[in-house]
C-alpha positions in Angstrom: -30.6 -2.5 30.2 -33.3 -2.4 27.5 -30.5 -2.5 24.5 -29.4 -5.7 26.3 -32.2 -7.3 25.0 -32.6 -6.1 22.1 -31.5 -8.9 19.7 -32.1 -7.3 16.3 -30.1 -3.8 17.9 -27.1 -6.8 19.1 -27.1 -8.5 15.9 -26.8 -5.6 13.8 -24.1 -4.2 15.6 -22.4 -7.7 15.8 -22.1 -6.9 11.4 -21.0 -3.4 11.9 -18.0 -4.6 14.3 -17.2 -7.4 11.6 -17.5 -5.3 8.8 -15.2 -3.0 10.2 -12.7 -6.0 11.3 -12.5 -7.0 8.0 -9.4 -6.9 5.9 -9.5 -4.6 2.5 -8.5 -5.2 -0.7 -5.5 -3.2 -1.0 -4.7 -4.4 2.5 -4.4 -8.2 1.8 -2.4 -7.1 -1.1 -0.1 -5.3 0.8 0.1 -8.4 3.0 1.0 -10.9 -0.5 3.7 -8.1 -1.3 5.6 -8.6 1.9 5.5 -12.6 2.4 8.6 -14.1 1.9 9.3 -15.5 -1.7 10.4 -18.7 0.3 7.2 -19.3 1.2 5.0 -17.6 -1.4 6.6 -20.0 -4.4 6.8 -23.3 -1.6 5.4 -25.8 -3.8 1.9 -26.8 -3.4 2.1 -30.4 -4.9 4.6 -33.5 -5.4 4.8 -32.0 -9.1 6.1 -29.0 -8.0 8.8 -30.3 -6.4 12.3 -29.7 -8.2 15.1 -31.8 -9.0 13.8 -34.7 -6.9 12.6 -37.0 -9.3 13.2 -40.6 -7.6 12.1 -39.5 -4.5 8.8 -38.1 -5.8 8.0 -41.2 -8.1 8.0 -43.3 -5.5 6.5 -41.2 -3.3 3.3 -40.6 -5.8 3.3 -44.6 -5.7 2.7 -44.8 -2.2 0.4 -42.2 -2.6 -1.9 -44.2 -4.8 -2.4 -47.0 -2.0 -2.5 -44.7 0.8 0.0 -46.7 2.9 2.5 -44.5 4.1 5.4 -45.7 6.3 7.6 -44.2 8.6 10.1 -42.0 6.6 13.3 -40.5 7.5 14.0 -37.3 4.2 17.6 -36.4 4.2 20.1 -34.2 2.2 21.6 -30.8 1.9 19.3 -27.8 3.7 17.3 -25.9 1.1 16.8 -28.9 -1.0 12.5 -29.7 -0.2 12.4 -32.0 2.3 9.8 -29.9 4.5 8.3 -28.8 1.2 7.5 -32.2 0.0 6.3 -33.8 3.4 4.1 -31.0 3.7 2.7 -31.3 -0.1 2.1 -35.0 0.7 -0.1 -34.4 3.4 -2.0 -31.6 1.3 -2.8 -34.2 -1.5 -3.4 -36.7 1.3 -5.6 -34.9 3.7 -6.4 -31.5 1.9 -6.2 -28.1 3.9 -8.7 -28.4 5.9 -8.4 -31.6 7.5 -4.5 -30.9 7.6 -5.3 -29.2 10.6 -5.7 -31.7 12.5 -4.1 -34.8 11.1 -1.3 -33.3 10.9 1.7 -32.5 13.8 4.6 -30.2 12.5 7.5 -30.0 15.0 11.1 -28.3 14.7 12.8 -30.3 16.6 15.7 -28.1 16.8 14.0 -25.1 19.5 12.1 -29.1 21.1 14.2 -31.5 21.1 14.4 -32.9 24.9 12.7 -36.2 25.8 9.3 -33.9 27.9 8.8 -32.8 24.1 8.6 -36.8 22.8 6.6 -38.0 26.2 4.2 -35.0 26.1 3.5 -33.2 22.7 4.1 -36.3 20.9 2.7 -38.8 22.4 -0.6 -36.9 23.3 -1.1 -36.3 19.0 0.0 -39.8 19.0 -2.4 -41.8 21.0 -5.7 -39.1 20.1 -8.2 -41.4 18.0 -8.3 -39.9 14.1 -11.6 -37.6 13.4 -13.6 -39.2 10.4 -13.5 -36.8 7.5 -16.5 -35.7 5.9 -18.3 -37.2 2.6 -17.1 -34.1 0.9 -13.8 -34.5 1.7 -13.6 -38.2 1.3 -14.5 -37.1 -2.5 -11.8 -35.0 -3.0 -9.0 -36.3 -1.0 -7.8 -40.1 -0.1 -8.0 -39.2 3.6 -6.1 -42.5 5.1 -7.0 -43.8 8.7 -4.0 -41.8 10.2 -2.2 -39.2 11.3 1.3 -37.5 10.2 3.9 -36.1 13.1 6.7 -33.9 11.4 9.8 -33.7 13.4 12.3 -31.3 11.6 15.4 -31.3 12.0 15.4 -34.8 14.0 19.5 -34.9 14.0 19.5 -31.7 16.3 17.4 -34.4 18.8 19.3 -35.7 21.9 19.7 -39.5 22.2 17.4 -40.0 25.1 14.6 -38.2 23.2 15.3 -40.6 20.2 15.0 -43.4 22.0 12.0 -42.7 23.9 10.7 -41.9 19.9 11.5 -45.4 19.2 8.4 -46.8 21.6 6.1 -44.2 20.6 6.7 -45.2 16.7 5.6 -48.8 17.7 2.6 -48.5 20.0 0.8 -45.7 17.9 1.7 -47.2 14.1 -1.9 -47.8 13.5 -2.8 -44.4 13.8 0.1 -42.4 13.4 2.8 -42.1 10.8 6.2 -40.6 11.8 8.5 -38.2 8.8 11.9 -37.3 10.3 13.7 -35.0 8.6 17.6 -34.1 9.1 20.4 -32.8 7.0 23.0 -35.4 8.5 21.7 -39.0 8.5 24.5 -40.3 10.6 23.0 -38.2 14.0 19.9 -40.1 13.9 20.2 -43.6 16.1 20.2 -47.1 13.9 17.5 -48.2 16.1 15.0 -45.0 14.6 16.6 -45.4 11.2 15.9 -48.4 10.8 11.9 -48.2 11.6 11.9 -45.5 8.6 11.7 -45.9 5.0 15.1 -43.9 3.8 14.9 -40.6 1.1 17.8 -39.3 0.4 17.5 -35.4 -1.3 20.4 -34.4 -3.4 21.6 -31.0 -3.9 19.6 -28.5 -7.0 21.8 -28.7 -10.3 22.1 -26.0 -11.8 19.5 -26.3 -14.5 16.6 -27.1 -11.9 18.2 -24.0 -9.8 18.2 -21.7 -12.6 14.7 -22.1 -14.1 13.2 -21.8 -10.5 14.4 -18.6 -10.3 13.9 -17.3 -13.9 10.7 -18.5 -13.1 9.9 -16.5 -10.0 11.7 -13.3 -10.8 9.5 -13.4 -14.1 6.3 -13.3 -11.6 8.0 -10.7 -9.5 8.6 -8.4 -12.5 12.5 -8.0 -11.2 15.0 -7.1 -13.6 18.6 -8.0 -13.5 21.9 -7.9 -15.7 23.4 -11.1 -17.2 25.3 -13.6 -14.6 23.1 -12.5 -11.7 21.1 -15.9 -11.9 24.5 -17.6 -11.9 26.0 -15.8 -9.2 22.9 -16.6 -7.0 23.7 -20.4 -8.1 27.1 -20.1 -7.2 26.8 -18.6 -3.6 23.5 -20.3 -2.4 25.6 -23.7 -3.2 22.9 -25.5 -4.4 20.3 -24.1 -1.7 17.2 -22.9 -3.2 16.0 -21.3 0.0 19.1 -19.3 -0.1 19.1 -18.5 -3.2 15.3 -17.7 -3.3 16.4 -15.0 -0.3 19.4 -13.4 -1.8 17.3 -12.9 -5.0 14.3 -11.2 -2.1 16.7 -9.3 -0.5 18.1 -7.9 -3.5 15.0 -6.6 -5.3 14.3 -4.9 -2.4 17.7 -3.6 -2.2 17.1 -1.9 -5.8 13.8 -0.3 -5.4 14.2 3.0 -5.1 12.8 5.0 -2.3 11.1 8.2 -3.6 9.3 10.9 -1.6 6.2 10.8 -3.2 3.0 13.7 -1.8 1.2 13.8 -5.0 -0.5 10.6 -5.1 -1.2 10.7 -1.3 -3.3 14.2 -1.6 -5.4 12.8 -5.2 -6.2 9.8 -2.3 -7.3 12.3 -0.2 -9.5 14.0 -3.0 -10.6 10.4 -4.0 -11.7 9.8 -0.6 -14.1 12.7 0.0 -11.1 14.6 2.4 -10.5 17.2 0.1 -9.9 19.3 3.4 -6.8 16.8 4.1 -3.5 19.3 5.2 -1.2 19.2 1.9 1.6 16.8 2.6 4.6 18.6 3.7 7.7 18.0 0.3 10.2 16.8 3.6 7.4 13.3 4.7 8.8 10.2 5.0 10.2 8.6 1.8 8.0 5.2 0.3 8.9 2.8 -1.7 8.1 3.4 -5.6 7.8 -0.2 -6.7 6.8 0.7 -9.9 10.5 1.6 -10.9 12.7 -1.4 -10.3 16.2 -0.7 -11.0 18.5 -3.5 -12.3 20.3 -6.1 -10.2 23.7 -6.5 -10.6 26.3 -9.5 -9.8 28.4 -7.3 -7.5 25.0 -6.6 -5.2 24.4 -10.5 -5.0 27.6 -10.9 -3.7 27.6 -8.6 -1.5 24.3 -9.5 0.2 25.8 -12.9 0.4 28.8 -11.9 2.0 31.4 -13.1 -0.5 34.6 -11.0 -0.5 35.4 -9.5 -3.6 37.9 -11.2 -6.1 40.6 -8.2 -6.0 40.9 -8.5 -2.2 41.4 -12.9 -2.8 44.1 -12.1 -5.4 46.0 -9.3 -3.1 46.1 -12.1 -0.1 47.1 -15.0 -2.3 49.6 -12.5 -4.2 50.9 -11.8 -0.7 51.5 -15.9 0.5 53.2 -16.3 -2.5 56.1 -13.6 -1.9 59.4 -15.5 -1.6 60.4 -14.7 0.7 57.4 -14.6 2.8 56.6 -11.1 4.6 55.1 -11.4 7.9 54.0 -8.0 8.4 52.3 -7.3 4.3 50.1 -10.7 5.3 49.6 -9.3 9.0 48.2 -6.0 7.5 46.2 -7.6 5.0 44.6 -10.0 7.8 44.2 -7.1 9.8 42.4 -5.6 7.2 40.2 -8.5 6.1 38.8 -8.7 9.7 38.4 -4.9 10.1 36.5 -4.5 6.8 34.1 -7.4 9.1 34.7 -10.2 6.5 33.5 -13.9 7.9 36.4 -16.1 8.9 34.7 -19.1 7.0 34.3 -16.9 4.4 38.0 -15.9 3.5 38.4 -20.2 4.3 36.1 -20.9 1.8 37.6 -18.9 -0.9 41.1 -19.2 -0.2 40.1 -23.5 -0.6 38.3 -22.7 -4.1 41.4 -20.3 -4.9 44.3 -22.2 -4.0 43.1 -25.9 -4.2 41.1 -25.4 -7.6 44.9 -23.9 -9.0 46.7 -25.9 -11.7 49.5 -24.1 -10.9 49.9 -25.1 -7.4 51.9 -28.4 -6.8 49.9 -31.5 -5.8 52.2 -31.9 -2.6 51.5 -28.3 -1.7 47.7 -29.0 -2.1 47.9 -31.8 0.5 49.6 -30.3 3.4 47.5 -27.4 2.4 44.2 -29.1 2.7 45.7 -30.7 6.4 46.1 -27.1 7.6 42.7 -26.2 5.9 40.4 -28.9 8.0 42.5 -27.8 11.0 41.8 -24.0 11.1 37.7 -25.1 10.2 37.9 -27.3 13.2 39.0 -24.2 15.6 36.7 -22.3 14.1 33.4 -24.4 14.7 35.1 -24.9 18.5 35.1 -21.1 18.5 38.3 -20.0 18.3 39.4 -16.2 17.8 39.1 -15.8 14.1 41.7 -13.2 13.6 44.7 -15.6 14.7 43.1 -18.6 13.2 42.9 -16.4 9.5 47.0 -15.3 10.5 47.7 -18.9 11.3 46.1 -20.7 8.5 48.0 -17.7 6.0 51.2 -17.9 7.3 51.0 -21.9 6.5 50.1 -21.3 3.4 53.0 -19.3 3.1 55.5 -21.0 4.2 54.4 -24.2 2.1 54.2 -22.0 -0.8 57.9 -21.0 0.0 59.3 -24.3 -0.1 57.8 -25.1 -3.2 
């Protein structure tokens, strides 16, 4: 009972307990080693942002008089529109004040209309803190707050017309940014209280220095093309692309048994009486001999089908005449080998579409069947007879021409 009171005995062990709580070097290093490059390299500013030049000039405008209005970003996934609402508010607020100023909802896991009359409402209609003189210094700090709703076209329409009240009584204090990748799934009446920013898809210049530019940092080493292929398969998708290029520097680091520097640890940490480390532990990673990245491994981790397996199918729909059971096996074998049916879509459209020599008339009964089989597809049909269906088409138009 007499420890109890004994504050100096309290506060001393009150260090001890934080002293051992906190984090050491090596382990917040470990912890900026395995954060995802997606949000490791998200930009920071308005200047960071890439390829989006329109939108951030006049954005930077409206920065200057602090007089933001409702805005609806939209455009292509993985082209910055969270990014860039949420470097705004940094440069508006700063990261402390963020906290609290600022609402970030995915509307796609909350998207009912409990979601618009509780969570958003309540950060609606709460009074905005005064900042303090320090950060009134630094940052503009405007007399409102910023609700993020991303995703808004995944919203139902009851829940975005209940928004559409909400946007009006609380304009004073709050600012709304809906974000959405399809424009026409938001409701006039919201669209049309929102100033419109339309993001466009990476070219490929914008694309490719990004990620020169981050696998420079990372130290990663790859063959020629393999910045290209990521261009190619991430379809003008920077997040994508930014994961592919993660997932395959991981992919080439090769995992190495390694007992030697564990036991000079050991020595280094007084435990020199430390059991040897038996030559059969568990393997670690040796990032300190990265291995190159190839095309092929890109492509794989993407999911694209290789080329040779493309040309066998197409070789096969072209056969005059056409053989049922050499496309039947080859379909059977496509889905076997656990190849996405939008997949062998998508590159039997670039293959036989993209083809001088197939005839014009060909491509547009081909391209009917094409937006047929995708339809099934997204209705969840069986994707073995959709892939047999769509090929045997193919075939027969093939044959007639």
């Amino acid at each position: 009972m007499a420890a109890f009171f004994d504050i100096a005995a309290r506060r001393a062990a009150a260090q001890a307990a934080a002293a051992d709580a906190a984090p050491t070097t090596s382990r917040s290093k470990d912890t900026d080693r395995i954060v995802p490059w997606v949000e490791k390299y998200r930009p920071k500013s308005l200047l960071d942002v890439t390829a989006q030049d329109h939108t951030i000039s006049v954005l930077r405008r409206t920065l200057q008089s602090a007089n933001l209005p409702h805005m609806l970003f939209y455009g292509p996934p993985g082209t910055g529109k969270t990014s860039t609402i949420l470097a705004l508010a940094k440069e508006l607020y700063g990261p402390e004040l963020m906290k609290t100023r600022v609402l970030e909802l995915n509307a796609s896991d909350e998207r009912g209309i409990s979601i618009v009359r509780e969570k958003v409402k309540n950060f609606a209609r709460v009074a905005v803190s005064n900042p303090t003189s320090e950060q009134s210094k630094k940052y503009p700090c405007p007399p409102y707050k910023i609700i993020i709703l991303d995703e808004a076209d995944s919203m139902t329409q009851d829940a975005q017309s209940a928004l559409r009240r909400t946007m009006e009584t609380y304009s004073k204090i709050t600012r709304f940014c809906l974000i959405c990748n399809y424009v026409t799934r938001i409701i006039d009446p919201l669209a049309s209280r929102c100033s419109k920013f339309r993001f466009k898809s990476l070219d490929e210049g914008s694309a490719r220095e990004r990620l020169v530019g981050i696998a420079e940092r990372e130290e990663v080493k790859y063959e020629e093309g393999v910045v290209e292929a990521l261009i190619r398969v991430s379809d003008g998708d920077l997040r994508k692309a930014i994961t592919y290029l993660q997932s395959a520097a991981k992919l080439h680091n090769p995992i190495t048994p390694s007992t030697k520097k564990d036991d000079e640890d050991d020595i280094m940490s007084g435990n020199e009486h430390a059991p040897p480390q038996s030559s059969t532990s568990s393997p670690k990673l040796d990032l300190a001999v990265p291995t190159t990245i190839t095309v092929r491994s890109i492509e794989e981790i993407a999911g694209v089908i290789p080329t040779d397996t493309i040309t066998t199918l197409i070789s096969a729909l072209e056969l005059k005449p056409s053989s049922f059971k050499g496309i039947s096996k080859i379909v059977s074998e496509l889905v076997a080998d656990g190849w996405s049916a939008g997949q062998v879509v998508l590159q039997l459209y670039q293959s036989l579409v993209f083809n001088d020599e197939v005839p014009s008339k060909a491509k547009n009964e081909i391209v009917m069947y094409f937006s047929e089989i995708d339809k099934r597809l997204a209705d969840g049909s069986d994707e073995h007879l959709q892939i047999l269906d769509l090929c045997l088409k193919i075939s027969g138009i093939l044959g007639r021409n």
